[in-house]
Every structure is written in C-alpha cells, then in structure tokens.
TORLO-348877 format. One record per residue (C-alpha): x, y, z; residue in three letters. Coordinates in steps of 0.02 Angstrom, whole numbers, plus 50000, padded with zeros to 5 digits. Example, Ala and Ser with C-alpha at 12.3 -4.5 7.8 and 13.67 -1.06 7.14 Angstrom:
506154977550390ALA
506844994750357SER
# end
This chain:
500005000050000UNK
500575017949957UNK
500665029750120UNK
499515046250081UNK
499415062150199UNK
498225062250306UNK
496785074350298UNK
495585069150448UNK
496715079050567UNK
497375099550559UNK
499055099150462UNK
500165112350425UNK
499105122150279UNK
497815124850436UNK
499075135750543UNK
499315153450468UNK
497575151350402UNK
496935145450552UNK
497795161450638UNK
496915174750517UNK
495375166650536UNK
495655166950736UNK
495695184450696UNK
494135185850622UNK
493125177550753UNK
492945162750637UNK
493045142550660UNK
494495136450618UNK
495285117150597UNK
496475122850740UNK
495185128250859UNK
496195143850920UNK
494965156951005UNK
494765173750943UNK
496145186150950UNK
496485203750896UNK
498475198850826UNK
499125181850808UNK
500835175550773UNK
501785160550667UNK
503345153550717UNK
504135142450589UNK
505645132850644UNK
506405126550491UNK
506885106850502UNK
506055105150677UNK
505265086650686UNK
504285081050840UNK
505625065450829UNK
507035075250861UNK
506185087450964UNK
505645073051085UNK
507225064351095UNK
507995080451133UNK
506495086151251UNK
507735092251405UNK
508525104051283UNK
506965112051271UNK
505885114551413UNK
505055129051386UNK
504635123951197UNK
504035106951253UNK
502975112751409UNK
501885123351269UNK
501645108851166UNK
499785101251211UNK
499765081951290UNK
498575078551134UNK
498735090650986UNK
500255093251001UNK
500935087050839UNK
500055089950660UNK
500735083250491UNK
501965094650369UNK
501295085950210UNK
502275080850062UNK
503505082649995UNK
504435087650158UNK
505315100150092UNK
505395118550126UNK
504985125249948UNK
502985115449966UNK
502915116350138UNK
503115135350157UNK
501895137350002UNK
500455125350108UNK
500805135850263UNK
500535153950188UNK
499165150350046UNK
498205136950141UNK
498415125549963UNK
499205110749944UNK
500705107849812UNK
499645101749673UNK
498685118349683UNK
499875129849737UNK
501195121449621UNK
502725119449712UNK
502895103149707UNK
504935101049757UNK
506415106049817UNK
506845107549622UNK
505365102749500UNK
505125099449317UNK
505075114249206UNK
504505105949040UNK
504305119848947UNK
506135127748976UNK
506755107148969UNK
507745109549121UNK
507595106349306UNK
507255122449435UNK
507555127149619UNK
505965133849684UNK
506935140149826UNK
508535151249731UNK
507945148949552UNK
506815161049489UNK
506845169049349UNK
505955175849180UNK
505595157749154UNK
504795156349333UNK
504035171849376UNK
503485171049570UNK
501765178049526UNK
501265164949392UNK
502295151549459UNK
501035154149617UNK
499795163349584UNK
498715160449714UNK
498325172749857UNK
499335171250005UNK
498555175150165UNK
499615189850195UNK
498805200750045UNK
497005192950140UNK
497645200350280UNK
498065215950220UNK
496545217850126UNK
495755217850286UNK
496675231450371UNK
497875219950474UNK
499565221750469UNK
500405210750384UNK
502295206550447UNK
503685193150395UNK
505025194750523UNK
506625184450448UNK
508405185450407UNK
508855200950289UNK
509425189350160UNK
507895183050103UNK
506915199650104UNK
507175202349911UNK
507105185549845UNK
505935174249700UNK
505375163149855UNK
505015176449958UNK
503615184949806UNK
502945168749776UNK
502385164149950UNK
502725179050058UNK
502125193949951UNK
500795204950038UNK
501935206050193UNK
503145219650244UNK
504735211950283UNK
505665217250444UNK
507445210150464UNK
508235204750633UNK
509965195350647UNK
509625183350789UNK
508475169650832UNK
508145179450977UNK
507905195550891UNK
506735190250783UNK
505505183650917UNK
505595200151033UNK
505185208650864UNK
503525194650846UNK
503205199251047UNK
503135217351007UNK
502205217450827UNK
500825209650950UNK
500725222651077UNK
500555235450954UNK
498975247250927UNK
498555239550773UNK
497935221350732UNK
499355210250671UNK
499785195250575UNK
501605189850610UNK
502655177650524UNK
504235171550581UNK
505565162250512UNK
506985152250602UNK
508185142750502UNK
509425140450615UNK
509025120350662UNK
508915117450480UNK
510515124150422UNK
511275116150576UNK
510355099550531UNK
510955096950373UNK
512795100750380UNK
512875089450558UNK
511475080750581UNK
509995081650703UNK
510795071850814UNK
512455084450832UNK
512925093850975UNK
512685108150848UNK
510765104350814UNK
510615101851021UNK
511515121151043UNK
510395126450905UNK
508685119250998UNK
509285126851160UNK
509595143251098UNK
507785143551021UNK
506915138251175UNK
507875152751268UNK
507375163651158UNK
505555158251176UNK
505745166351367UNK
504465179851323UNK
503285170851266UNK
502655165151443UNK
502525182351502UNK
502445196351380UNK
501435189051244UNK
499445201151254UNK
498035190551327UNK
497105195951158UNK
498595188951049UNK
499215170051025UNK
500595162550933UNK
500755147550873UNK
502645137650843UNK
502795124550696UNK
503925117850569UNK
504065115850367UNK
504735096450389UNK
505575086050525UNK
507265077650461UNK
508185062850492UNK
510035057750475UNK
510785047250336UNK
512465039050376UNK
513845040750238UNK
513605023750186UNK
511735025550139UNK
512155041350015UNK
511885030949867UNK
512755040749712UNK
512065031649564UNK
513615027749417UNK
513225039349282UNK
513155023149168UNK
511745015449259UNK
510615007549173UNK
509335016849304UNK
509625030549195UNK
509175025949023UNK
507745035548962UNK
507605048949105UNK
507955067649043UNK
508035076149213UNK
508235071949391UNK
507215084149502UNK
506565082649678UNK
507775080449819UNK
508965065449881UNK
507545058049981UNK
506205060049857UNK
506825059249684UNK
505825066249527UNK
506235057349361UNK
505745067549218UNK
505995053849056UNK
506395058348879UNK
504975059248751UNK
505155042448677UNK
505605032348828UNK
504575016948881UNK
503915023549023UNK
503145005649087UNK
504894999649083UNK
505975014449162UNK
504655011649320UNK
504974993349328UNK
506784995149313UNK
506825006749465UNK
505614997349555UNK
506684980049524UNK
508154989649610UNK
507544999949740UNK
505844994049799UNK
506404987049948UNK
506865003150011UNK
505855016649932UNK
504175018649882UNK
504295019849679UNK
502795024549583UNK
502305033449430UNK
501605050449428UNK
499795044749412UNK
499965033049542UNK
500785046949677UNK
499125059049611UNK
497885044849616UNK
498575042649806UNK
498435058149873UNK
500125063949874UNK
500145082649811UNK
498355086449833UNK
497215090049687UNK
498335093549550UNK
497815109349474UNK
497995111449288UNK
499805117349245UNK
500595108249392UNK
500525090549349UNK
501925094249211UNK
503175101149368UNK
502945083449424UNK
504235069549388UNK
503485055849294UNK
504275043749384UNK
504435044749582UNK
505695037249716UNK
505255043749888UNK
506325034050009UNK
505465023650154UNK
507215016450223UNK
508485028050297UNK
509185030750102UNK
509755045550008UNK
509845044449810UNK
511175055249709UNK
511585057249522UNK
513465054149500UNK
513355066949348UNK
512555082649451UNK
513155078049650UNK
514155089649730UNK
515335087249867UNK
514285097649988UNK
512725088749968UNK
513595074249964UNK
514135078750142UNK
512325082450189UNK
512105073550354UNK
510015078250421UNK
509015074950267UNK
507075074650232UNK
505975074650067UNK
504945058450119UNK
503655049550201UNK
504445046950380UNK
503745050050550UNK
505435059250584UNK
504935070550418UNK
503245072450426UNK
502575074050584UNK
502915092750657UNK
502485101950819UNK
501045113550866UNK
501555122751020UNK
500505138551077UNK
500645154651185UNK
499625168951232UNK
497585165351184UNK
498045150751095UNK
498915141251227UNK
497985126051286UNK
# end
C-alpha cells in the first residue's frame, strides 16, 4: 500500500490560516479562540522526533506543546519550497504548484530550484499565483509582517509565497521573536510571520543528532522566554515547522554511476535526495523505466509513477499546469536512504548529514506549540 497524507486531522496548511481566521472570530481546523493579533513561528527542520528525543534541551518549547494536539502533519513533499507554500496560501502543492525542492520545468527542458531559482522563466507571481494570506490580511486592514533574516527579504521565494507582507529584518533567533512579541502589543491588529532557520542549516551540515543541532534547539527555547510572560492576553502564537529531518549515515548516500542503466530514458532528475523526481525523455518506455527502478530499489523506497503518487493523494488536487512540474517517475525513500546522480552531485550535498523529502514519522510529523490566547 502507498502511504498518503492524512487529511482527517489539522496539518500544516491549517496554521497561518487558522491564525487569520482566529482573527476574524471565525472557526477554524485549529480551534484557536479569537484574538485581535496572532503570530507564526516556523522553525525550519524542527521534527517532533528530534524534538522529543531532545525534550530536556527544550523545556520551555516542550511545556507549550499540548499532551494531545501537540503534533500535526507537514505534508509532502517535506521540503521547505511546498511546505512554506501550504503554510502561507492554505493550498496544497498540486494547487499551489510547488511541488519540490527542484521541479520539472517542461517547457524551459530543464530542472528548477523553487527556493534560489527564479527567473523570467519562473516568475513568482505565475509560478504561484494564488493569494497568500498575507495580501487577505492586508486587505483587511491587518498588518501584515514577515520577520526573517535580511537575506531573504528580496528574493523569488520570498514573492511567491510571502508577498503581501512587509518584511522586517532581525539578525538573531532571539531578535526576531522580541520583534514577533512586540508586533503583538502594538495598537494595530497584526499578523506575524516568523522564520527560524537556524536548526535546519545546523541539521543538514551535522545532523539532528549533533551537538550543533542540540546548541541550536537550546538557543531557540531561550529565546522563547517571552513568550510566557509578555505575549497580550488578546494575541496567540503558534510555533511549527516546514518538515522534521532525519540523519543518513555516509554509507546510505547512494550516488548512482552515471552509466546506470537506472538512467536510460530519464531527461532530468528533480526533487531532492530523499524523494527523487524522474522526468523521462519523450520516447522512453515509460512502463519499463518504472519497473527498472522498482526491480532495484523497491525494497527501500516507495517507487511509483506520477499517476499513481496523484491517484494517492500525494500533492493534493493537481491543478491544471502543475502536473507537468511533476516527475513522471517517483522514488520517495521509506528506508533511511539518500539517492544522488553521480553526473550533478556535489561534494557539499554529498556531505549532507540531516536529510528529509519523504514519508517518515521523523519528516512528517511537526509540532504545534501555543502561547498567549492560543495556549491550551
């Protein structure tokens, strides 16, 4: 049986929507009460797996975490680029159409980063075009605020999913939540978005089990000090994640000879390590490049075609447009496996130690911790 995401339960395309409607006196899949501002934390790479194993590293996060909500799903693919999308237009990646870490561009024949790689041939605004819930926001009067690092204020990524916000940069993971604490005590109504990478970054070059990610974790739940005390009774915050990861030992990066025969008839290799997107040339035997794949790797990864991955569930309703950014053929891993292309790997993500793109507990289930009105 294929795994599909699960969508009796809140995941995380209910949180920032959830929030605005929390400030609209509305119902909500989150059942937050009514508030006048609400806040977002994203914490980039922060899986419930990690963060439980972990849990005396991070008290204060943990403590705000309730007994039995207190984990919701990311979705797939676990990967920033469609998780980030989900969060701020409420759409899945088959609607809002980022549907990778790198996807399929069919009509440029090449394969894109929907994180660094926009361009005249991926314009943020058609790319995604939907509305995010920061220009809803605005459009009601709230202010709308995205409170990150200064070097993503002026980026592709940041139009596509972010636009309708006013950006406000602060260095520190601790800056950047004061700033959140104080964007809710002001005289007007807020929406607040803030983004942590920190874990992430830390994650991937060491692992989630490093004594990096572990200095990383406790400097976030320091910085969530003022949350207990400072936060308005008529604001709440919420804290999540884009994706949990887990770590793949060297041995288990599996670079893939450029004269494979796992590479006859595929044109482009998109997706991510974990969750590999096989675009095939126009006259390949499709039938047979799936059984090939699935005659080497089944035993390890889940390997389907794209019909079978959209007939499951996986991205959603696919909205017309998308379905071409998706690979044709799909290997999302369900063992602790990384796949690489010996013709495209580089030695830094060859190095990359926390990894995530799949199905996994450690991937997909994420945290739901909440201050202020919203705290349990």
């Amino acid at each position: 049986m294929l795994p599909a995401p699960r969508r009796d339960a809140p995941s995380l395309g209910h949180v920032l929507t959830g929030a605005l409607a929390a400030m609209r006196g509305e119902e909500n899949r989150l059942g937050s009460a009514p508030v006048r501002s609400a806040a977002v934390i994203l914490v980039d790479g922060l899986g419930m797996s990690a963060l439980r194993a972990r849990a005396g590293h991070a008290r204060r996060l943990l403590a705000a975490l309730p007994s039995k909500r207190g984990a919701i799903d990311a979705g797939f693919p676990t990967t920033t680029a469609a998780a980030l999308a989900t969060l701020t237009t409420g759409l899945e990646p088959g609607t809002h159409g980022l549907v990778g870490y790198t996807a399929v561009d069919r009509a440029g024949d090449r394969v894109v980063n929907q994180l660094t790689g926009w361009d005249d041939g991926m314009r943020p605004a058609e790319w995604q075009p939907h509305p995010t819930v920061f220009e809803s926001a605005a459009a009601s009067g709230i202010d709308a605020v995205v409170v990150g690092a200064e070097r993503y204020r002026d980026t592709g990524f940041t139009d596509a999913v972010l636009r309708g916000a006013r950006f406000l940069a602060e260095p520190s993971i601790a800056d950047r939540i004061r700033t959140t604490v104080e964007l809710l005590s002001a005289a007007q109504p807020a929406l607040v978005y803030c983004y942590i990478p920190e874990l992430d970054m830390a994650g991937h070059a060491q692992g989630s089990e490093s004594e990096a990610w572990i200095e990383r974790l406790e400097e976030l739940d320091a910085a969530l000090e003022p949350l207990s005390r400072r936060v308005p009774r008529d604001a709440g915050i919420h804290l999540t994640a884009d994706h949990g990861m887990l770590d793949v030992p060297e041995h288990q990066r599996l670079v893939i000879d450029a004269r494979s025969a796992l590479w006859s008839g595929v044109r482009h290799v998109a997706g991510e390590p974990r969750c590999l997107q096989l675009a095939l040339e126009p006259d390949a035997d499709a039938v047979e490049v799936l059984e090939r794949w699935r005659a080497a790797e089944s035993a390890r990864s889940w390997v389907v075609s794209r019909d079978e991955a959209i007939a499951a569930g996986w991205f959603g309703a696919v909205a017309p447009g998308v379905e071409e950014r998706i690979g044709d053929v799909i290997v999302a891993a369900r063992s602790r496996v990384a796949y690489y292309d010996e013709r495209t790997a580089s030695p830094r993500s060859l190095a990359m130690v926390g990894q995530h793109g799949s199905f996994s507990p450690e991937e997909t289930r994420i945290p739901l911790a909440r201050w202020g009105a919203f705290a349990p």
